[in-house]
C-alpha positions in Angstrom: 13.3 -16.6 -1.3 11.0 -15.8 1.3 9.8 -19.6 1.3 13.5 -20.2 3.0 12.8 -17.8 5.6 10.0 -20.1 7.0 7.0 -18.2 8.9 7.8 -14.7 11.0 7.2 -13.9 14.2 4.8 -11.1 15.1 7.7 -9.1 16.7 9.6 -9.9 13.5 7.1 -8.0 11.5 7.2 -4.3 10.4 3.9 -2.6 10.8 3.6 0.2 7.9 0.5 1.9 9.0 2.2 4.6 11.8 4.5 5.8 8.9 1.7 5.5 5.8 -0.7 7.8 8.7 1.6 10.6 8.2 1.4 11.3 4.9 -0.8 13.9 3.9 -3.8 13.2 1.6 -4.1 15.3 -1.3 -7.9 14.8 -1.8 -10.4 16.5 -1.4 -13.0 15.3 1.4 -15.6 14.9 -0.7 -16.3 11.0 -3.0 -13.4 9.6 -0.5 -14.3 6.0 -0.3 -11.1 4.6 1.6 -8.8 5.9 3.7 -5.2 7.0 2.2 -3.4 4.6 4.5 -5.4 1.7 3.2 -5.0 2.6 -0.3 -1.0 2.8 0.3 -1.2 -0.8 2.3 -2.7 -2.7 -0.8 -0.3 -1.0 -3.0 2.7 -1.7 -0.7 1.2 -5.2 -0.8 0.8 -5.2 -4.7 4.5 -4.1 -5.3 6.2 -6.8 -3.1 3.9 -9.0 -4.6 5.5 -8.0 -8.3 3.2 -5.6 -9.3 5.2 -2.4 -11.5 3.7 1.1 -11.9 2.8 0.8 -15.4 0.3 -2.1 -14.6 -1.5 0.4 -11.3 -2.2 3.0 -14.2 -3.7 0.7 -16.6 -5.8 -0.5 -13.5 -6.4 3.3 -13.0 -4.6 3.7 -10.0 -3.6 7.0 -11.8 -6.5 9.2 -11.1 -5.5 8.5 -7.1 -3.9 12.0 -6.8 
């Protein structure tokens, strides 16, 4: 589907980081590697691209809280 949309224009794209930098991380400081926001831009990524919840765990995704 998005092949018929042909290629977007920069206005025409939604930037997610303002709104992903405004959710509070519920980690501690210490042993954080990346930055929440990043973390929620490759999953964001990961689900458009198909991804489903059960294969983040298995990829251990779940010890991210």
């Amino acid at each position: 589907m998005l092949a018929k949309l042909g290629p977007l224009d920069p206005g025409q794209v939604a930037d997610l980081r303002p709104y992903f930098d405004r959710v509070p991380d519920p980690r501690s400081r210490r042993g954080r590697w990346y930055s929440l926001t990043a973390i929620l831009l490759v999953c964001a990524c990961a689900v458009v691209a198909g991804a489903e919840y059960r294969r983040a765990r298995q990829v251990g995704c779940e010890g991210l809280g």
